[in-house]
C-alpha positions as CSV (number, residue, x, y, z in Angstrom):
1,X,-19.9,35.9,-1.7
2,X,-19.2,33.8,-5.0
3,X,-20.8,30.7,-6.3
4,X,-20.6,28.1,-8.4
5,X,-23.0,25.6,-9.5
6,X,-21.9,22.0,-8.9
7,X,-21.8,20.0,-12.7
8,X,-22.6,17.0,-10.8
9,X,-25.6,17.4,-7.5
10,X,-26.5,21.1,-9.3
11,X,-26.6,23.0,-6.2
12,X,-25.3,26.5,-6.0
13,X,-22.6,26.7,-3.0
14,X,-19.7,28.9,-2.2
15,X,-16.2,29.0,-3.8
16,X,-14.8,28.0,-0.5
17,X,-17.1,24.7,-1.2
18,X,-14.7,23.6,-4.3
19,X,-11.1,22.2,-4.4
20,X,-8.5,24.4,-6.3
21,X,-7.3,23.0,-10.1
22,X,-5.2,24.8,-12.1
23,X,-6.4,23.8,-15.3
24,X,-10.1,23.8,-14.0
25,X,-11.8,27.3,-14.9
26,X,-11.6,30.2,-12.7
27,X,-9.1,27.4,-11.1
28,X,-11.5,25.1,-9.3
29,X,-13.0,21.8,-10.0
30,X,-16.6,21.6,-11.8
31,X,-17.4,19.2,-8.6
32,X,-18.0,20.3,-5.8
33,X,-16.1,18.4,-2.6
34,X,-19.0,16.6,-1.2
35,X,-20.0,15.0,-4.9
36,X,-15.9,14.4,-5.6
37,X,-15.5,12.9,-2.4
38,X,-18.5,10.2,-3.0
39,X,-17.0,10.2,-6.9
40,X,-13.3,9.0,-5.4
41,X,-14.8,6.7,-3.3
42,X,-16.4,4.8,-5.8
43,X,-13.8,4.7,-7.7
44,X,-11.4,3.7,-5.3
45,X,-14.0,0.7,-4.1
46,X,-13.8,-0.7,-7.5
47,X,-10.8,-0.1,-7.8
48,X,-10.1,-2.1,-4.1
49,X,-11.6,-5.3,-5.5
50,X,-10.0,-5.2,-8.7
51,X,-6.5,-5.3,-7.5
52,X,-7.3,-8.0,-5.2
53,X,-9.0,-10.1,-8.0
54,X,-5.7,-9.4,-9.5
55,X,-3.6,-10.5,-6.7
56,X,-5.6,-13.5,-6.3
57,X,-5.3,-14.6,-10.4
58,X,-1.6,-13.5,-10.0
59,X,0.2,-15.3,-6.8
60,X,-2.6,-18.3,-6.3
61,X,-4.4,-18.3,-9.2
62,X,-8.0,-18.2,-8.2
63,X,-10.7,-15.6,-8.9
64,X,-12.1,-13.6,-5.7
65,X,-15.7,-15.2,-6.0
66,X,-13.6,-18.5,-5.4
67,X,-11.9,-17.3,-2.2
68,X,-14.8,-15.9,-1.3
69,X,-16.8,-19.2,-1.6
70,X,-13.4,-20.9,0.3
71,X,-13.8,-18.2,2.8
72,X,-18.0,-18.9,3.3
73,X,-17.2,-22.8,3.2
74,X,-14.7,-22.7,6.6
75,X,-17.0,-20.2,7.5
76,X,-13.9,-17.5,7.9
77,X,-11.9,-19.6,10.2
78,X,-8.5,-21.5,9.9
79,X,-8.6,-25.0,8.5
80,X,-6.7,-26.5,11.3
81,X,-7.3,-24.3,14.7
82,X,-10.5,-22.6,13.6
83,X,-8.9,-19.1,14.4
84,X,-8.4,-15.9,11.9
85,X,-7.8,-16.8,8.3
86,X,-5.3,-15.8,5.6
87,X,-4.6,-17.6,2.3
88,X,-2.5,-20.7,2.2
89,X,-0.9,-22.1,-1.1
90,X,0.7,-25.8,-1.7
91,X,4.4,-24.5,-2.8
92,X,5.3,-27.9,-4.2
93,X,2.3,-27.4,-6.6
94,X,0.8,-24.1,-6.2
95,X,-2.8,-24.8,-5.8
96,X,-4.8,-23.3,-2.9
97,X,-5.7,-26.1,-0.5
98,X,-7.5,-24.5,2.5
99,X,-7.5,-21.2,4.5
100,X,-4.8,-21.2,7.4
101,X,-3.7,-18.7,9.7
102,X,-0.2,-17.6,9.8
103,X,0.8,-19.9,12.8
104,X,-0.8,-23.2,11.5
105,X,0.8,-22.5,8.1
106,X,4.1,-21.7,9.7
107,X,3.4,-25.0,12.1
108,X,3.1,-26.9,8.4
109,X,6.2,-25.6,7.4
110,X,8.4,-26.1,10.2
111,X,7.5,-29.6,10.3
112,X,8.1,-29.9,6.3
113,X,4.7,-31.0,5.9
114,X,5.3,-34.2,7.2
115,X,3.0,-36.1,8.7
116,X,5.4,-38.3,10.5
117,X,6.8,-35.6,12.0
118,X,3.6,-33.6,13.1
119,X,2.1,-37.2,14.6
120,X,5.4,-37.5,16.5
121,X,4.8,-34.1,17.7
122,X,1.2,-34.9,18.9
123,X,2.5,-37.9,20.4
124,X,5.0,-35.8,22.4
125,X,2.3,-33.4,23.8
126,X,0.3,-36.2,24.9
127,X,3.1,-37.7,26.9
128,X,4.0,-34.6,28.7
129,X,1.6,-32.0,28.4
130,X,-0.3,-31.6,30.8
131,X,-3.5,-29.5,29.1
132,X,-4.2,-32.4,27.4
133,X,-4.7,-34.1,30.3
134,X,-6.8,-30.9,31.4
135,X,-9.0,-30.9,28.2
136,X,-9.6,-34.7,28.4
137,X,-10.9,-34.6,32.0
C-alpha cells in the first residue's frame, strides 16, 4: 500500500488518507484530510466573525464587541418582553437602540412608534382582557 507523509501533522498514512488535486503532485493534497479539515475550520471561524463584524459596521454601524456588550447588558433577552433577541435599528436615525425580538419590533412598527397609540392599546387590554385580571390577582 502507498504513503505519503502529511506536510503539516508529519505522519505517514495511506493515499486513500488524502483528498485528490489536480495540480497537487502525484494529484493529491500535501495535507492530509484530518489536518485540512481542522485547517478549513479555522479558517472558516475567522472568517464567520469577520463577515458579521462586517454586517454589523455595514447595516447598523456598530463593531461586534459592541453588540456583544449590548447583548451581555440585556443579558441576551428582548428589551421589551425579555424573550429571544435580534438586532433592532431606529429607521428615522439609524442608530441601534436596544435588542428586540422580531414581534416586539414588529409591535413598534405597527403602532408607528407612537406612544399614544401603544398606551391606548394597553389601555384597551386592561378594559377587556381578562389575563390581566388573571396576572393581577
Amino acid at each position: 500500500m502507498a504513503t505519503k507523509t502529511c506536510t503539516k501533522c508529519g505522519r505517514s498514512l495511506p493515499i486513500s488518507e488524502f483528498a485528490k488535486e489536480k495540480k497537487g503532485l502525484y494529484g493529491i493534497r500535501s495535507q492530509c484530510r484530518e489536518c485540512e479539515k481542522e485547517r478549513l475550520k479555522k479558517f472558516y471561524q475567522g472568517t464567520k466573525e469577520a463577515r458579521v463584524e462586517a454586517m454589523l459596521k455595514h447595516r447598523y454601524g456598530i463593531t461586534l464587541d459592541a453588540y456583544r456588550s449590548m447583548l451581555l447588558d440585556q443579558e441576551g433577552c428582548c428589551f421589551i418582553c425579555g424573550k429571544e433577541t435580534e438586532l433592532v435599528v431606529d429607521h428615522e436615525t439609524g442608530q441601534v437602540r436596544a435588542l428586540l425580538c422580531r414581534n416586539c419590533n414588529v409591535l413598534l412598527g405597527v403602532a408607528h412608534e407612537d406612544p399614544f397609540i401603544l398606551a391606548a392599546a394597553i389601555q384597551y387590554l386592561e378594559m377587556f382582557d381578562r389575563a390581566v385580571e388573571d396576572r393581577e390577582a
